[in-house]
C-alpha positions in Angstrom: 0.0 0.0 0.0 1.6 3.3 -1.2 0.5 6.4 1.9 1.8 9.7 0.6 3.6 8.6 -2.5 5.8 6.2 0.0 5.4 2.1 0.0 4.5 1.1 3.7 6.8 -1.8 3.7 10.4 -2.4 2.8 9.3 -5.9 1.2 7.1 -3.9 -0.9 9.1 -1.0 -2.0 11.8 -3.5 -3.1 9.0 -5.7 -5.5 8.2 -2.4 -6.8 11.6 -1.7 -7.4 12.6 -4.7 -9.2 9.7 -4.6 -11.0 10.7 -1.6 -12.2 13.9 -2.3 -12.9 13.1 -5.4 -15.3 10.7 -3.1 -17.3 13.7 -0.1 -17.9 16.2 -3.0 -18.6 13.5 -4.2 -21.5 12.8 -1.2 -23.0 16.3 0.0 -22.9 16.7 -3.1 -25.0 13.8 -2.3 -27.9 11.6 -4.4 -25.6 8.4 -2.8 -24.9 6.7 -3.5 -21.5 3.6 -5.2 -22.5 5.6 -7.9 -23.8 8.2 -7.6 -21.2 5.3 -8.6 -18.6 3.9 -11.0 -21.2 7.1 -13.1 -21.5 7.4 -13.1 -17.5 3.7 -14.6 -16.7 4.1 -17.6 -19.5 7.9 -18.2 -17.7 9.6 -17.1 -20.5 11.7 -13.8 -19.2 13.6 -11.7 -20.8 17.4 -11.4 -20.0 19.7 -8.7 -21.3 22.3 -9.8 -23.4 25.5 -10.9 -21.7 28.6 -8.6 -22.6 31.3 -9.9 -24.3 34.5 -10.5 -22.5 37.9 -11.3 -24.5 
């Protein structure tokens, strides 16, 4: 429950957050968030690419 703009719990504010954070990954990556959210309720989630090391 958000009171005043703030989450009540910590447990909540950090769902919220990594929520959040999965969505800006996608669309950073040309994935938009309907289909972000789509691929993670049918277990198929999205993963950034893994960088390259030599």
């Amino acid at each position: 429950m958000k009171i005043s703009g703030c989450h009540q719990s910590e447990t909540g504010a950090a769902a919220w957050l990594a929520v959040r954070s999965y969505l800006d990954s996608a669309r950073k990556h040309g994935l938009n968030a309907f289909d972000a959210i789509r691929r993670a309720f049918t277990g198929h989630l999205w993963m950034p690419p893994i960088a390259l090391t030599n």
